[in-house]
Steps between C-alpha positions, in 0.01 A plus 500: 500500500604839446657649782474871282192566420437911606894541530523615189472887628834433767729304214416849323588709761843276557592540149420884458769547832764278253452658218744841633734262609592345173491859320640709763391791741518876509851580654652169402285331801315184341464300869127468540386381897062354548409430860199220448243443786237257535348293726662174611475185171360711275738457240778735557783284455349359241394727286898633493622216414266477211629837420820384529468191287308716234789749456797228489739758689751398728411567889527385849211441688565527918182383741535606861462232736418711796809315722785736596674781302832251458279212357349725221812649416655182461199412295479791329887451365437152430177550322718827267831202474231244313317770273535561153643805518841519242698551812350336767826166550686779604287529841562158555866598642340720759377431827165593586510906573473581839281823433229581244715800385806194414167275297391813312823570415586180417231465269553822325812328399393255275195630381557538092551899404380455114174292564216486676434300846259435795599479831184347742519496850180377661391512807602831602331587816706184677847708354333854678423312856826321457732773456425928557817551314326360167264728343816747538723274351289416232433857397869547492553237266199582295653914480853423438489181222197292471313817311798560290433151363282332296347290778125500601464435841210333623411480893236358619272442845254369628445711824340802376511779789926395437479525116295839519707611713838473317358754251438768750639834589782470710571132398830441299366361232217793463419535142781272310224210451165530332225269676296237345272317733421144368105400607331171514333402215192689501118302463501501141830422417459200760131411288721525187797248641230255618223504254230618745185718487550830641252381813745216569788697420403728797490186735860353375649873559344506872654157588891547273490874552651476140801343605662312196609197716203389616283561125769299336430191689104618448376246241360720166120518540460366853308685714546600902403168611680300240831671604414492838434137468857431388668763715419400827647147398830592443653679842773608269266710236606871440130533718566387793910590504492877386367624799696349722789603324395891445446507931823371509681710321297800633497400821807328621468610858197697515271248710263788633445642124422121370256497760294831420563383122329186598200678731451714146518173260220358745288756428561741789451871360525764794739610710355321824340211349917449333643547827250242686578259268865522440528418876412827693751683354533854668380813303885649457641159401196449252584839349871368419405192355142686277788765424778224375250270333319863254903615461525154316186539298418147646202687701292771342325708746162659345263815644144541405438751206308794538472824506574505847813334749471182629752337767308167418852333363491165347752256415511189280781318325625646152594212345197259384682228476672554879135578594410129379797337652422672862134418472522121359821409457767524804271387786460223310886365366494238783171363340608482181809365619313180622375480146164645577489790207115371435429662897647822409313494149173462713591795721575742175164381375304552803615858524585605157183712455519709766899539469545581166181762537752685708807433343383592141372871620913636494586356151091577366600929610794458329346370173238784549796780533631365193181549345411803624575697153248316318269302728400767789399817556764844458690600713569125693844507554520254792270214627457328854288441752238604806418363834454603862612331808199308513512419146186664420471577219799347338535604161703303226580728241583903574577732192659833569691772400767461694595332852492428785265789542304565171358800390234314292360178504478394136336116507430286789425167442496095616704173435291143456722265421325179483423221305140478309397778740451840300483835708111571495279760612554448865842529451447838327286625759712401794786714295304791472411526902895475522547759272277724691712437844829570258637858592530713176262286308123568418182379330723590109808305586529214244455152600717211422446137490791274485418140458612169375186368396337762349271805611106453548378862596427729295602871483897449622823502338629132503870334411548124476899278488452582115490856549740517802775268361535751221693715746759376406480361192 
């Protein structure tokens, strides 16, 4: 199966960043430097070394292990001694460097000065904890001879407050590196790679979150429970591993941040109820943990939108497919470790309704932001959501001019996202006392119905997987 469908738009972006490096810079500088981010497995790696095997150049590709600063240097010179870079035997007479000022240098030396190269080193965030002396020393290197070559550096990380970071005021490497962020595979490209309809395309992006691993051991044309069916046989499937894996690296020593992570993952989605459930945690060491977890982008934290402040903060995990793994998934390894994946299967079936209703409302906005040009009303230029602390109402859909406190309310509207049951005229009518308890909407705010099996009522502006798949398409 393809690994590269909807990568098309990155391998683009890679080659435009060559192309000054094989005909030269202003000033006689043709070094180019890209800092890629993306979330944990979803393709990073991969899609530079398909880059890499595309173009044919010579390069040296470095992965961080995360040990000590001594183990990746001597990785790092080992890695540069076995490339196919013209020069790179001659490294073989060195010792590891002792400093990343001595690699850098090192590798500057046998670079090639008349043709093009890549230099990769992945996993950068593990090089920035490891060593303070780095980003200096790799600015230094980048200054004084790796952008007088012709040499495309490629870093690349997988923690993204780090990577954002690096390319900040103040930061050594401020403004030498353009940034490319590399996303999951979004619901139609993952419909496209398996052959699905865009309803069940929906459902196989809320349980891989678009992660190539897991849809290339997704047969084509199976459907949740077909996957699911072979998944949760296999305690070695990309499903049941990833996660793991991602909290791992993420979390090496964090216990009390795996715990709120988990609280969330169960469904927790206040401050207190989180707390409570992630053992009693104490407000200020909650705030630390909430505040580490949204820094990562692993947690997003969401306020009602209105036209007027709310405090009413609510978190849930950013990652579908980390949201399925914390629901379904990790309580449950032991199970499927006694070869019982059919138990687990029963427990995603018995409460795959009511989950996915909630987890489909984040990735059904951002569809409906996407689509705000053509499909909604002027002047939507951000979508979310409503509720109070007692949940009533709670409103699905929120379109406004601007957030978190709108000026105008543009559309309100509902998500049904059930099988062989349509939104209907009680539906519509229960919206329309929400919109009247919505502040900054009134009796001429449009009405939207978002449903996956069609729309009943009359008189209301309706959008089924057809319509909302073409976001991105």
């Amino acid at each position: 199966m393809d690994g590269f469908v909807g990568r098309r738009a990155e391998l683009e972006a890679l080659a435009g960043l060559l192309a000054p490096v094989r005909t030269g810079g202003r000033g006689g500088r043709r070094g180019r430097a890209v800092l890629i981010r993306g979330r944990r497995r979803v393709g990073k790696s991969r899609l530079v070394e398909e880059f890499l095997e595309r173009t044919g150049l010579p390069h040296v590709f470095f992965t961080a292990v995360g040990g000590s600063k001594q183990e990746d240097l001597a990785g790092f010179t080992a890695e540069v001694a076995a490339s196919d870079l013209p020069d790179a035997e001659r490294v073989a007479d060195f010792a590891a460097a002792q400093t990343w000022d001595g690699a850098l240098s090192l590798l500057a030396g046998v670079l090639p000065t008349d043709t093009p190269s890549v230099v990769v080193l992945d996993e950068m965030p593990y090089l920035v904890r490891e060593d303070p002396t780095f980003e200096g020393a790799l600015q230094k290197a980048f200054d004084r001879s790796l952008s007088r070559l012709p040499v495309l550096l490629i870093l690349i990380g997988s923690d993204l407050a780090i990577m954002e970071r690096l390319n900040t005021y103040g930061r050594p490497f401020y403004q030498r590196g353009t940034e490319m962020v590399v996303p999951p595979l979004n619901p139609a490209e993952v419909g496209t790679m398996l052959d699905l309809s865009p309803a069940d395309a929906f459902d196989a992006f809320l349980i891989s979150g678009g992660l190539p691993l897991i849809l290339e051991e997704w047969p084509r044309g199976a459907d949740l429970w077909g996957y699911l069916d072979q998944a949760l046989r296999q305690p070695t499937s990309a499903l049941l591993v990833s996660g793991e894996r991602t909290l791992a690296a993420e979390f090496p020593t964090e216990a009390q941040a795996r715990s709120v992570l988990g609280a969330i993952g169960h469904g927790e989605r206040t401050f207190t109820l989180i707390g409570r459930a992630a053992g009693g945690l104490n407000p200020g060491s909650l705030t630390r943990s909430l505040e580490q977890l949204t820094s990562r982008r692993i947690v997003a934290a969401d306020v009602p939108l209105s036209t007027r402040p709310s405090r009413e903060t609510r978190y849930r995990i950013e990652d579908p497919y980390l949201r399925f793994w914390l629901s379904f998934i990790g309580p449950r390894i032991p199970t499927i470790e006694r070869g019982r994946g059919d138990r687990v299967l029963d427990a995603v079936r018995t409460s795959w309704a009511s989950w996915r209703g909630r987890a489909i409302e984040p990735v059904l906005r951002d569809a409906l932001w996407r689509l705000a040009d053509d499909r909604l009303p002027d002047g939507t230029d951000v979508i979310g959501g409503y509720w109070t602390r007692t949940n009533d109402p709670e409103i699905d859909i929120v379109g406004a001019d601007r957030s978190p406190v709108a000026k105008k309310i543009t559309t309100v509207g509902s998500i049904k996202w059930l099988e062989n049951k349509p939104f209907d005229r009680r539906d519509l009518s229960r919206l329309i006392v929400h919109r009247s308890r919505l502040p900054g909407a009134d009796d001429s705010t449009p009405l939207l119905a978002v449903a996956r099996s069609g729309c009943t009522a009359e008189g209301i502006d309706r959008l089924g997987p057809d319509d909302l798949i073409a976001a991105w398409t």
